[in-house]
SEZA-394633 format. One record per residue (C-alpha): residue in one letter; x, y, z. Coordinates in steps of 0.2 Angstrom, whole numbers, padded with zeros to 4 digits, always signed. Example, Ala and Ser with C-alpha at 12.3 -4.5 7.8 and 13.67 -1.06 7.14 Angstrom:
<lumpas>
A+0062-0022+0039/S+0068-0005+0036/
</lumpas>
This chain:
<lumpas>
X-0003+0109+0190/X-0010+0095+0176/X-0027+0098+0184/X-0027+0118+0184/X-0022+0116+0167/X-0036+0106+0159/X-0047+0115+0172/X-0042+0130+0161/X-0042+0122+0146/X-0062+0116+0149/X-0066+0134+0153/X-0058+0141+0139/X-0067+0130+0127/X-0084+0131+0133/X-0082+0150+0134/X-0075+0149+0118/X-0092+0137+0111/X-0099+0152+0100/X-0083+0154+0088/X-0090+0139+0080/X-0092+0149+0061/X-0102+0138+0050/X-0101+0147+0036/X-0087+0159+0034/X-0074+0155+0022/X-0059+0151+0028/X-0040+0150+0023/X-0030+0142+0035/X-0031+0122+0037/X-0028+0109+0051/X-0027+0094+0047/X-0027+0078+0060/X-0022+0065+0054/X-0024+0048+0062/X-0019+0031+0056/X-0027+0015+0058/X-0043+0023+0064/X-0060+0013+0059/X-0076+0025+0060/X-0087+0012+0069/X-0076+0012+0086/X-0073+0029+0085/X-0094+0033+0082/X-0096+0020+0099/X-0084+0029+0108/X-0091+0044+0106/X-0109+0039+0110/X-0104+0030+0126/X-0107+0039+0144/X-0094+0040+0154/X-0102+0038+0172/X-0092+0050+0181/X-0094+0063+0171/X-0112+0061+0161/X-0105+0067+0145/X-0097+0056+0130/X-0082+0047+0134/X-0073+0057+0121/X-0080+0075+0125/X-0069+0086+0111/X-0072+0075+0098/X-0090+0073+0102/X-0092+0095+0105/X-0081+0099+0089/X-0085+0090+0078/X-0101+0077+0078/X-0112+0090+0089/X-0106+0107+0079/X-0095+0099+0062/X-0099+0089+0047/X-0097+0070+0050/X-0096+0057+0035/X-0103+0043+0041/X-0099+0032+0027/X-0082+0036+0022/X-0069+0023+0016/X-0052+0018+0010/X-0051+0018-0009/X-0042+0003-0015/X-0030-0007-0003/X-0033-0002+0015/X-0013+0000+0018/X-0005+0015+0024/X+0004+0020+0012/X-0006+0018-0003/X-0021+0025+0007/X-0012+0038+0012/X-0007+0043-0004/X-0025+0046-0010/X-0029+0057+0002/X-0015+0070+0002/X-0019+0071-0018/X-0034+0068-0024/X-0028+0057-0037/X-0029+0039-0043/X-0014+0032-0035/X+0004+0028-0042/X+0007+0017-0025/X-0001+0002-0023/X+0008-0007-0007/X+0019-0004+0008/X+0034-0008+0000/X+0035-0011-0021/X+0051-0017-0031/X+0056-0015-0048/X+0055-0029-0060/X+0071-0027-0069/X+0082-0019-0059/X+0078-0026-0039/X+0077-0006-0033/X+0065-0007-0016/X+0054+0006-0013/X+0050+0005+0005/X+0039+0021+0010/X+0035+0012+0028/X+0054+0014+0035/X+0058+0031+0041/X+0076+0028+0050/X+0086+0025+0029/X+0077+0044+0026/X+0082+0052+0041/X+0102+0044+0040/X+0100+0048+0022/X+0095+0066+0026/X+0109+0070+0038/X+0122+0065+0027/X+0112+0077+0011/X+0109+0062+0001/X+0090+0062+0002/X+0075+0079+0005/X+0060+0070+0007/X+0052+0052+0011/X+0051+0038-0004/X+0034+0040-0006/X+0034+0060-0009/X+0050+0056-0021/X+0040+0044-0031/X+0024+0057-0032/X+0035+0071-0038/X+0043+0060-0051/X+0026+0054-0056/X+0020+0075-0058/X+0004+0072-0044/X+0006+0087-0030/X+0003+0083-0012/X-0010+0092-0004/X+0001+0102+0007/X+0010+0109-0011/X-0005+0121-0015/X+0003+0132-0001/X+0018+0140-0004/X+0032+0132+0004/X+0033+0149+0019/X+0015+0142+0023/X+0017+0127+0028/X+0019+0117+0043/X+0021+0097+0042/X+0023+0086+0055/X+0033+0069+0053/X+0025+0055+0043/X+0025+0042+0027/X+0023+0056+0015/X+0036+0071+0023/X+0045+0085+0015/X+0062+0087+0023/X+0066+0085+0042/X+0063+0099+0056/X+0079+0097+0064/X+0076+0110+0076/X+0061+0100+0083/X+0071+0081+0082/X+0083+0092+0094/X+0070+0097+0104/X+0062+0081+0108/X+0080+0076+0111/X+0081+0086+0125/X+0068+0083+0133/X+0068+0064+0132/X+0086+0068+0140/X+0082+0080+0152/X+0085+0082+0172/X+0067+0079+0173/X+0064+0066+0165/X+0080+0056+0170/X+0073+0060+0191/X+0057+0053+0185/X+0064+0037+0177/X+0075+0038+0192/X+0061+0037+0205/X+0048+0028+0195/X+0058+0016+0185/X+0050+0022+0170/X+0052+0037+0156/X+0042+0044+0143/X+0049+0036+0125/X+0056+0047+0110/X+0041+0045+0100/X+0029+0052+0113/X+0041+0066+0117/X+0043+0070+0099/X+0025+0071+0098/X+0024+0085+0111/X+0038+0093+0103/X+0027+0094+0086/X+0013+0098+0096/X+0021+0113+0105/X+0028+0119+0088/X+0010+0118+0079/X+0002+0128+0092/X+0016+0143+0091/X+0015+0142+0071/X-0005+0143+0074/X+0001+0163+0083/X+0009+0164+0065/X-0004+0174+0053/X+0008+0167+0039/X+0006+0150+0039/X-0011+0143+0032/X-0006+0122+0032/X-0002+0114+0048/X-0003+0095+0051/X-0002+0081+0065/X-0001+0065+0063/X-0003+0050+0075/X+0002+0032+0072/X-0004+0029+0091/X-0021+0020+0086/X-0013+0008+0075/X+0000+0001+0084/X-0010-0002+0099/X-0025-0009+0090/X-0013-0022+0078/X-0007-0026+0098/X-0025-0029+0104/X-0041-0028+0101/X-0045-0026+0120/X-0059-0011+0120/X-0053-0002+0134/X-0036-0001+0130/X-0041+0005+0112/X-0053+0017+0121/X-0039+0023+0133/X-0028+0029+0116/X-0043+0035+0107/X-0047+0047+0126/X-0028+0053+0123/X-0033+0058+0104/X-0048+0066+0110/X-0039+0075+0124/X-0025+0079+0109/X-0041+0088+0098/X-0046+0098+0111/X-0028+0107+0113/X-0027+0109+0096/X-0044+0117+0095/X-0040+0129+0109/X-0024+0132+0103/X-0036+0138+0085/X-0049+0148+0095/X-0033+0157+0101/X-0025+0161+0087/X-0027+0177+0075/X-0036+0167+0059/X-0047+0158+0073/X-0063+0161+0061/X-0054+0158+0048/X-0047+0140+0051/X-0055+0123+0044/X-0051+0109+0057/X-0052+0092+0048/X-0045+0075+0055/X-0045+0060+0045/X-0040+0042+0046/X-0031+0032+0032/X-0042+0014+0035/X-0050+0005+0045/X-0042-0010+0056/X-0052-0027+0060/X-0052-0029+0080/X-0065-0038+0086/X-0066-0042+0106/X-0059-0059+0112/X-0052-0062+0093/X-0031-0065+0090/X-0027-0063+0074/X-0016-0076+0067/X-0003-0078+0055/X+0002-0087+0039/X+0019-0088+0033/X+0018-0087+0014/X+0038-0085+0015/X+0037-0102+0022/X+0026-0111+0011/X+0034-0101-0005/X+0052-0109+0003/X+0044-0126+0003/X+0045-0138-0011/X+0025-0137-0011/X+0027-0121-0015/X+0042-0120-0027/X+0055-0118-0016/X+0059-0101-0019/X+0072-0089-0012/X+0060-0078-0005/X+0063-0059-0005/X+0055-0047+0010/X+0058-0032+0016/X+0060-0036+0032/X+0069-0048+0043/X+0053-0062+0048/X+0052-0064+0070/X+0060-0082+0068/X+0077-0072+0061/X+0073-0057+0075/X+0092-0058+0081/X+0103-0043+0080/X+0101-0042+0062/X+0084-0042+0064/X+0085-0025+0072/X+0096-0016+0061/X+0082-0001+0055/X+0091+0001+0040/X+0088-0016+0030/X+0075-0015+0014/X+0080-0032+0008/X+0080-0048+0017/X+0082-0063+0007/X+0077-0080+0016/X+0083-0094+0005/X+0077-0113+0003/X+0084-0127+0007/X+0076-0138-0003/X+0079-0127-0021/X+0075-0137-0037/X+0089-0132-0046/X+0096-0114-0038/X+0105-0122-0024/X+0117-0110-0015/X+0109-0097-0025/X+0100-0086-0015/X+0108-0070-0015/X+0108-0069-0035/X+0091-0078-0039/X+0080-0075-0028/X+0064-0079-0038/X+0048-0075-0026/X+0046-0056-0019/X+0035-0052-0006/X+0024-0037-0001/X+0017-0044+0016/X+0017-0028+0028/X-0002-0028+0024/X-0007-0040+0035/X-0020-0045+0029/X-0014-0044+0011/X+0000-0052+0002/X+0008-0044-0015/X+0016-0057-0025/X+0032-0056-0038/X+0037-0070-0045/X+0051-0071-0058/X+0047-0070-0077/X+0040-0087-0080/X+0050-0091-0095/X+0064-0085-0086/X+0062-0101-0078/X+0062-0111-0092/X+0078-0102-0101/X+0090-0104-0082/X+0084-0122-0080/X+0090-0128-0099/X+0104-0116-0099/X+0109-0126-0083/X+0106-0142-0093/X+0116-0137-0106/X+0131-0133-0095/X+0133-0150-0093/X+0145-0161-0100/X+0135-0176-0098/X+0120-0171-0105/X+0115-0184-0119/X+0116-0178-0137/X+0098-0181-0142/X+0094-0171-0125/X+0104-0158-0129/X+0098-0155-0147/X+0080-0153-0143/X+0085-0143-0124/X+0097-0130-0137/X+0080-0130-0149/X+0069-0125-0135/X+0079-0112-0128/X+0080-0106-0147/X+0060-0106-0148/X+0058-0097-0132/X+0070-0081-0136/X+0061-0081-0154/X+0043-0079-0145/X+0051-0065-0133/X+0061-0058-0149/X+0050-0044-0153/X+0043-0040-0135/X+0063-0038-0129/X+0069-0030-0144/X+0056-0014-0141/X+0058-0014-0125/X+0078-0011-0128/X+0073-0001-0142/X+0060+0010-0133/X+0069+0010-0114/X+0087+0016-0122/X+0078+0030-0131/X+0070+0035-0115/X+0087+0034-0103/X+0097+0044-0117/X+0084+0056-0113/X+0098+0074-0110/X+0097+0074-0089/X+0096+0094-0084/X+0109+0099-0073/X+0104+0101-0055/X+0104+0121-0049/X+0117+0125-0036/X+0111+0121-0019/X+0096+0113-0023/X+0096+0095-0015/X+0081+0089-0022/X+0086+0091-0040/X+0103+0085-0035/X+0097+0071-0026/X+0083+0066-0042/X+0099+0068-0054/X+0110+0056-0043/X+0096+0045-0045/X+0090+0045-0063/X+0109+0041-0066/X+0111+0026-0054/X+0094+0021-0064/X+0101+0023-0081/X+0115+0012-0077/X+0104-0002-0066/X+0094-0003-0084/X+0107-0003-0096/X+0113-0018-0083/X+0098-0029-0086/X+0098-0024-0106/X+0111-0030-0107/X+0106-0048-0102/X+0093-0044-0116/X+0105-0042-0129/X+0115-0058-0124/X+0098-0067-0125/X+0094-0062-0141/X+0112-0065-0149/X+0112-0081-0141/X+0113-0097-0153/X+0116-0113-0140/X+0126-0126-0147/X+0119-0141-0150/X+0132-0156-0150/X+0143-0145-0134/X+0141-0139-0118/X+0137-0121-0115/X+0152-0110-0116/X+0142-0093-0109/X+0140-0090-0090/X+0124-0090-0085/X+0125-0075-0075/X+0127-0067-0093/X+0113-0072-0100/X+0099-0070-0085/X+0101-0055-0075/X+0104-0056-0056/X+0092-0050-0044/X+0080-0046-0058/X+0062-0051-0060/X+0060-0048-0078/X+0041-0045-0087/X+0025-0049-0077/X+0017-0064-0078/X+0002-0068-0088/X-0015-0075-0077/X-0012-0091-0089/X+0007-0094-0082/X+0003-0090-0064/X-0008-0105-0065/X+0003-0115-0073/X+0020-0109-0067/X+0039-0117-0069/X+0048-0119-0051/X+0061-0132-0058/X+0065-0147-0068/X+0054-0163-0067/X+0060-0176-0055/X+0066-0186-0071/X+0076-0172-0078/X+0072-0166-0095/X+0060-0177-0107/X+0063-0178-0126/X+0044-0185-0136/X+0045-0196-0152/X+0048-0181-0162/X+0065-0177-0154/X+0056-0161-0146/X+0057-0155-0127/X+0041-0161-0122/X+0038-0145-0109/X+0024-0155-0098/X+0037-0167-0093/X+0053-0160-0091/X+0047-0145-0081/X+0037-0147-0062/X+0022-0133-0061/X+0011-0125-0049/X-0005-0116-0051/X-0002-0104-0037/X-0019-0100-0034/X-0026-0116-0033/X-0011-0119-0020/X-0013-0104-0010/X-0033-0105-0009/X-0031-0126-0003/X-0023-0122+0012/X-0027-0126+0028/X-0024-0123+0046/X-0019-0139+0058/X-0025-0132+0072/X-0040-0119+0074/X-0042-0114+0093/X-0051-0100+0090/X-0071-0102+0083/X-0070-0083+0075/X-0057-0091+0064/X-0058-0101+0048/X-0048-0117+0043/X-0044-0110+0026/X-0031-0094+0031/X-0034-0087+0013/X-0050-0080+0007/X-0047-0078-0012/X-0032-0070-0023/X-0034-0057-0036/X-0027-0053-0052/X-0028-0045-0068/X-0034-0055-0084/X-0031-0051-0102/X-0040-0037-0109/X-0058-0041-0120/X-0055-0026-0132/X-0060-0009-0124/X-0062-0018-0107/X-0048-0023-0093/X-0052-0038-0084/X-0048-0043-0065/X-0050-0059-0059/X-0055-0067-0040/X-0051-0084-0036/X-0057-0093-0022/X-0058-0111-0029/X-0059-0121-0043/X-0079-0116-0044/X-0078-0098-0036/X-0071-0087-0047/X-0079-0069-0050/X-0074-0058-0064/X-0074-0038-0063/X-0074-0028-0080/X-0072-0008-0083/X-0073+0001-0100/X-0066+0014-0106/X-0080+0026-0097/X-0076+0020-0080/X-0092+0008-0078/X-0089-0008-0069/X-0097-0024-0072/X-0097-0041-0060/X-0101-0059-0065/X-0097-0075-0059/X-0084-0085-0072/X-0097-0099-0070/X-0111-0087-0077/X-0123-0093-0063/X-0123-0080-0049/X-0126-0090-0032/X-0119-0089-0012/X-0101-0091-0007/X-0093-0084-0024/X-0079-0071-0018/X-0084-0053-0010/X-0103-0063-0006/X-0112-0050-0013/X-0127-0061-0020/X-0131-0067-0003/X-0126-0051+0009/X-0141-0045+0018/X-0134-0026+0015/X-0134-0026-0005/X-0143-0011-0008/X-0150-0011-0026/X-0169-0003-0034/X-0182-0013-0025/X-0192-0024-0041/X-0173-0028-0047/X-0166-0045-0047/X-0149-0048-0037/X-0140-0056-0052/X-0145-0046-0062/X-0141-0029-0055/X-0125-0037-0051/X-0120-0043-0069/X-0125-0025-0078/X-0115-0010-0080/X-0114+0003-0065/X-0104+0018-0062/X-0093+0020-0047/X-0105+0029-0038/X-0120+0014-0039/X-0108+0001-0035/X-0102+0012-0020/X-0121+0015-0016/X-0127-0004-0017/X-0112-0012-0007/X-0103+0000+0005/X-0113-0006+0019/X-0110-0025+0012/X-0095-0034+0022/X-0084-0031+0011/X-0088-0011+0007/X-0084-0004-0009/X-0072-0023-0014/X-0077-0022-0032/X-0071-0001-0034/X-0058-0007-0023/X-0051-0021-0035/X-0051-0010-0049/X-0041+0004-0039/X-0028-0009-0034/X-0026-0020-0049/X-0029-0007-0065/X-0014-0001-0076/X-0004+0012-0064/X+0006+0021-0079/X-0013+0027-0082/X-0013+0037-0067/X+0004+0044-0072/X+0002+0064-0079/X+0021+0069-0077/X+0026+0085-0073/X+0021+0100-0084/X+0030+0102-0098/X+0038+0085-0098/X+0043+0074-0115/X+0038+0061-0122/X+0050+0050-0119/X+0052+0056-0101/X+0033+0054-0097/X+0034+0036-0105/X+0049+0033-0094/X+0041+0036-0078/X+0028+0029-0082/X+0036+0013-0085/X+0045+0015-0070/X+0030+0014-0057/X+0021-0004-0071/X+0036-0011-0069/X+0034-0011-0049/X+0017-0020-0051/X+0016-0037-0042/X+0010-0053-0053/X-0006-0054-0041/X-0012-0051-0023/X-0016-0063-0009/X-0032-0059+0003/X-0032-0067+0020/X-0047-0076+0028/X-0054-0066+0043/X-0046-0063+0058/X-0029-0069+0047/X-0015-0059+0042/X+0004-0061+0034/X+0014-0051+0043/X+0029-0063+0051/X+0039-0050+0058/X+0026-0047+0070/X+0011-0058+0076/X+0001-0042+0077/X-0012-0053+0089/X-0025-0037+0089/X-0032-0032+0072/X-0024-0028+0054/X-0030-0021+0039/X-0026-0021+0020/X-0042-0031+0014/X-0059-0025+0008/X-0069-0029+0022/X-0077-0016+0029/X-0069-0013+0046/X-0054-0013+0039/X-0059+0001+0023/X-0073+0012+0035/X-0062+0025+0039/X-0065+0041+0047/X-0067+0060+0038/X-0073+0075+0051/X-0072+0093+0050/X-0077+0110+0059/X-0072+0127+0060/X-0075+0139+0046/X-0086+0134+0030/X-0094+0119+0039/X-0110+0118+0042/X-0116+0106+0058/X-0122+0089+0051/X-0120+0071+0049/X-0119+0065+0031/X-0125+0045+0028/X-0119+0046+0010/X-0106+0035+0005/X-0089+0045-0001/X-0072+0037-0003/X-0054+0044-0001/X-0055+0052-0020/X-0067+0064-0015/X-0055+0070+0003/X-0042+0081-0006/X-0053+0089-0019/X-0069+0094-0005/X-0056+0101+0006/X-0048+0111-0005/X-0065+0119-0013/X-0068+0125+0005/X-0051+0135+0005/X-0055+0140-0011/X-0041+0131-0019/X-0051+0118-0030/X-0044+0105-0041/X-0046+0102-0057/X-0049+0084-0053/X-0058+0072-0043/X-0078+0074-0034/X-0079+0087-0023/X-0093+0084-0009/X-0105+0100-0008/X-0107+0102+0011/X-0124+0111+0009/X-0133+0102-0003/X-0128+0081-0001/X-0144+0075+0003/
</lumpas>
C-alpha cells in the first residue's frame, strides 16, 4: 500500500510540475519550519546522487524549491543561535525582547523557560495559562507574531516554542493512534511502536492537509524539531541524511497536498530553519560544567541555580517535566553554608550549548550579607565592629539614590489601575492573574529596599535585624558592572575581616575576589582525546562596558592580551578595535587573519576593521568569515533589550516603562562562548553538534521558498533573520512597517 501510494504521489507531482507560478500574487502562506537546520548540509544533500535513482538524494526539496524557488544561500541567525531567541526574530521581524532559552528576573527569581512545553500544556488544561512563555512575553512586550497578521479564523499552527493555545482535538487524535489496535499488533509482533511525537506529527500533518481543502484559512504551519535532536545525538552523515530524506519526503506531501488545494496558485511555500548546528564527522562534542567549577571554591562556591536537573542528578527527580528551578548547592560555601535554597547566588542559562548566560548576584550585595553576618556576631571585636557598621553605612549611602528611584519609579508603575479582564477571556484573565502575582513578588524585594535604606547598624552591639529582612531571598538584585565582574566578592578573606591604621574596613583584605573572565578563559581540559578539540573549553566571554557618550560598548575577552571592543552610535553603525589598539592574529572572532574577510580591494585590514560600518558592510565583509555576522551578532545579543520594547498601542507611560523594565531586568551579567566542538549543557552530553555560538555552522541557516510570487533563483547575498518576516509578508501583500524587506526581482 506505502508503495502505491508514493507511486501516486510522484505522478501527481510531476504531472502537477507546471503549477509552479512565479509571479502571481499569492494569499495563502506555508510555512515549514525546521529547527536546528544549517544551510551547508542541507545544500550537500541536495546536490549528492543517489545511485539507485540518479536524481538528488532529497528529490522535493531539490524540484520545489532550489530547481524552480528562490534559495538564500547566505542566510543566518541574527544574534545568539538558540531556539528560542532565534525563533523569535523570525516570526516578527523585530529586534528581539529574548535573548536565551531560559531568562530569570533579577529581583524577583520569576523563570521564564520558553524551551518546556509539558508546565504549558498542564497549565492549559487546568485554564491557568493560553499560550506558550515566549508568545506571553511578546504580547506583553506589544511585538505581533507573524501568524497575528491573519485573523485568528485563518490560522492554523502547528505545536512549538512560540504556540497560541493547544488543539485538543488533535493531542486526542494522536492519542488514539499511538493507542490503537494497530499499533498495539505491530509493537506486539515487532517489539516496537511508533512514539507520541511522531504520531502527533502525523496527526498535525493530516490536519494541515484537510485545512489546505479550506479556502478560509490563509496561515498554516509545521514545525519539526527532528533535525536537531538527532544531529545534537550525532554527527554521523548518514543518520543526519536519513532525517533530512524524511523532511524531504514530508515537503513533497505538503506540496501535493498545495497543488491539490483550491488557492493552489495562490499559495507561498517557505520553510525556514532557526540556526545552524556544528556537527562535524568523527567530532564528539564535549562538555564543561560551569555548575561545577562555579560550585568550587576556585569559583566562588556558589549555590548555582539551572533550569534543569544536571545528568549526574538524573534520578526520578531528574525526570519530573515540570521542574524550572533546580538549585545545586556547594559544599564548600564561604559564608552561605546551608543556604542554598534562599541564597543562591550564580544563575545559569546553559541550554545553549555552546553558550553560557551568567547571573551572578549584585556584587555589593555581597559585601552587605557578608558584614551583616559579621555583625550578627557577639564576638566580633569592637574596633571590627565600628569600621564593619561604617562600611555597611558607606555602601547603602552609594546605592541611596539608585534604590530610592527605583522604589520611587517601580511603585508608581505597579500602582498603575489593572483593567479588569472581559468575561470569558483567559488571556486577559490569565495576564491580570499575573501582573498581580508580579505586583506583590515586587513590592516583596522593595521592601528589603526600604529596610536597607533605614538601616543604621549599631556600632558597639550585635545586629538586632534578621538578615533575611534586609537581603531579599532568591533575589539577584542590579546587574553588575564590567569593573565588578572582574573584581567580584565570593566571601570573606580567609582572615576574616581586616581593619587599616585608619580604623577603616580595608575591602582588599577582608573580602576574597575573582575576576571571572580571567577565570573562565584559564581553563583547561586534563585530558584531550580528540585532535578536533582544543585544551582551552572556552573561547572568549562577552559583555557589555559602560557607555562613551552616544555610543554602547561591548567587550570580548579571550585573555589578558586579547580583548576586542565593539562600538555602535546612535545611527546603528558598528565599529571594532582591539583594547590593545594594535590589530593582529588570534584576538577574539579572528577576523584580521581570516582568509574570508571580504573588504574594498586597496584597503588595509586594520583599518576597515577599526572604522565605522553599517550592518549591512559588516554583514558583507565577514558572513563567509568562521565566525559569520559575530560582530552584528554581539550587538543583537548584548544591547539594551527595553530598547526594543514598543508596548502595545495605546499604552502608558508608566505601563510601557514597566514592561520595559521587566524584560532589562532578565538580562544576564555576561555570556560565556565555548571553544569548538565544546558545549555547556550537563543535562545531556549532546555527543553530536550544538549550537548557540557565532560560528558559522551554527548561525547559516536555511530560508527557501516557492509557489506564487517567487521567481526561480538562487540569491548569494547575505541576509539575516530581520529581513525573514518583513520579505514574507511584502509577498502576501501584508508589509511591515519595519525591518528590510528583500526585493526577489531585483537583489543582484
Amino acid at each position: 500500500m506505502k508503495k502505491c501510494r508514493w507511486g501516486r504521489l510522484a505522478i501527481s507531482l510531476l504531472l502537477l510540475s507546471f503549477s509552479f507560478t512565479a509571479f502571481a500574487a499569492p494569499r495563502r502562506l506555508v510555512l515549514l519550519e525546521v529547527d536546528g537546520l544549517n544551510e551547508d548540509l542541507l545544500e550537500s544533500a541536495m546536490r549528492h546522487i543517489d545511485p539507485a535513482t540518479g536524481k538528488s538524494q532529497l528529490p522535493w526539496l531539490s524540484y520545489i524549491f532550489s530547481k524552480n524557488g528562490t534559495v538564500f544561500e547566505n542566510f543566518y541567525t541574527r544574534g545568539i543561535s538558540l531556539s528560542a531567541p532565534s525563533w523569535a526574530l523570525l516570526v516578527t521581524g523585530r529586534h528581539s525582547v529574548i535573548r536565551g532559552n531560559v531568562e530569570y528576573d533579577r529581583y524577583t527569581g520569576q523563570v521564564y523557560d520558553y524551551l518546556n512545553f509539558f508546565p504549558f500544556y498542564l497549565s492549559y488544561a487546568r485554564s491557568k495559562r493560553v499560550d506558550m512563555p515566549g508568545v506571553e512575553v511578546l504580547d506583553r512586550a506589544g511585538i505581533p507574531l507573524l501568524m497575528d497578521r491573519f485573523p485568528r479564523g485563518q490560522v492554523l499552527q502547528s505545536f512549538q516554542l512560540f504556540q497560541r493555545g493547544v488543539r485538543w482535538s488533535t493531542l486526542k487524535d494522536a492519542l488514539a493512534r499511538r493507542f490503537s489496535a494497530e499499533s498495539i499488533v505491530s509493537m506486539l509482533e515487532s517489539g516496537d511502536a511508533p512514539s507520541y511525537d511522531s504520531v502527533l506529527s502525523h496527526a498535525q500533518e493530516a490536519e494541515l492537509e484537510r485545512s489546505l481543502q479550506n479556502p478560509e484559512i490563509f496561515y498554516l504551519d509545521f514545525f519539526t524539531g527532528d533535525l536537531d535532536h538527532e544531529a545534537h545525538a550525532t554527527s554521523d552523515p548518514k543518520a543526519l541524511v536519513s532525517v533530512l530524506r524524511g523532511i524531504d519526503a514530508l515537503t513533497g506531501r505538503l506540496w501535493h497536498a498545495i497543488q491539490q488545494s483550491p488557492l493552489s496558485h495562490e499559495t507561498l511555500f517557505v520553510m525556514v530553519s532557526d540556526h545552524g548546528m556544528n556537527n562535524t564527522p568523527g567530532v564528539i562534542s564535549q562538555t564543561f560544567s560551569l555548575p561545577d567549577l562555579l560550585n568550587s571554591p576556585a569559583g566562588g562556591a556558589h549555590h548555582v541555580v539551572t533550569n534543569r536537573h544536571q545528568m549526574s542528578d538524573f534520578k526520578i527527580r531528574g525526570l519530573d517535566p515540570m521542574v524550572r528551578r533546580v538549585i545545586s548547592p556547594s559544599s564548600a560555601s564561604f559564608y552561605l553554608p546551608g543556604q542554598a535554597s534562599r541564597y543562591p547566588t550564580a544563575w545559569l542559562d546553559i541550554d545553549g550549548n555552546e553558550r553560557a548566560a551568567v547571573h551572578l548576584r549584585n556584587n555589593d550585595l555581597n559585601k552587605l550579607h557578608i558584614l551583616l553576618l559579621a555583625l550578627q556576631r557577639d564576638d566580633l571585636d569592637a574596633r571590627t565592629r565600628r569600621a564593619a557598621a561604617v562600611a555597611v553605612r558607606e555602601i547603602i549611602e552609594r546605592h541611596r539614590a539608585g534604590w530610592t528611584k527605583t522604589i520611587e519609579d517601580l511603585t508608581a508603575e505597579l500602582d498603575v489601575p489593572l483593567a479588569q479582564p472581559a468575561a470569558g477571556d483567559l488571556r486577559q484573565r490569565q495576564e491580570f492573574n499575573d501582573r498581580e502575582a508580579e505586583r506583590s513578588a515586587y513590592h516583596e524585594y522593595l521592601s528589603h529596599l526600604e529596610a536597607l535604606l533605614r538601616l543604621q547598624p549599631d556600632e558597639q552591639h550585635p545586629l538586632k535585624e534578621k538578615i533575611t529582612s534586609l537581603i531579599p531571598e532568591m533575589s539577584l538584585g542590579d546587574n553588575n558592572s564590567a569593573a565588578e565582574i572582574e573584581h567580584y566578592v565570593v566571601g570573606p578573606a580567609a582572615g576574616g575581616l581586616v581593619v587599616d591604621a585608619d580604623g577603616r574596613l580595608d575591602e582588599e583584605r577582608s573580602f576574597c575576589f575573582v575576576n571571572y573572565p580571567a577565570l573562565l578563559v584559564s581553563q583547561r581540559a586534563r585530558n584531550v582525546p580528540q585532535k578536533a578539540l582544543d585544551s582551552r573549553p572556552i573561547d572568549f566571554v562577552a559583555m557589555r562596558l559602560p557607555d562613551r557618550e552616544k555610543e554602547h560598548v561591548y567587550g570580548l575577552y579571550g585573555d589578558a592580551d586579547s580583548r576586542l571592543l565593539i562600538r555602535t552610535d546612535t545611527a546603528g553603525r558598528i565599529a571594532v578595535e582591539p583594547a590593545s589598539g594594535a590589530w593582529r592574529a588570534g584576538l577574539p572572532l579572528h577576523l584580521f587573519e581570516d582568509p574570508e574577510l571580504h573588504i574594498p580591494a586597496g584597503i588595509d585590514r586594520a583599518a576597515w576593521l577599526s572604522a565605522w560600518h553599517s550592518e549591512r558592510e559588516w554583514l558583507v565583509a565577514t558572513h563567509r568569515c568562521r565566525y559569520s555576522n559575530g560582530v552584528i551578532g554581539i550587538v543583537e545579543d548584548l544591547s539594551p533589550v527595553e530598547a526594543n520594547v514598543p508596548g502595545r498601542p495605546g499604552i502608558s507611560t508608566l505601563a510601557l516603562r514597566y514592561e520595559q523594565r521587566r524584560r532589562a531586568l532578565v538580562q544576564a551579567d555576561f555570556q560565556v562562548f565555548a571553544a569548538d566542538h565544546w558545549n555547556f549543557n550537563v543535562r545531556f552530553p549532546n555527543p553530536g553538534g550544538n549550537h548557540g555560538s557565532f560560528l558559522r555552522i551554527s548561525t547559516h541557516s536555511v530560508w527557501m521558498m516557492a509557489g506564487a510570487g517567487v521567481p526561480a533563483r538562487h540569491i548569494a547575498e547575505p541576509y539575516d533573520s530581520l529581513s525573514f518576516a518583513p520579505t514574507v509578508l511584502h509577498l502576501l501583500g501584508r508589509p511591515l512597517t519595519t525591518g528590510d524587506a528583500v526585493d526577489l526581482q531585483h537583489v543582484p
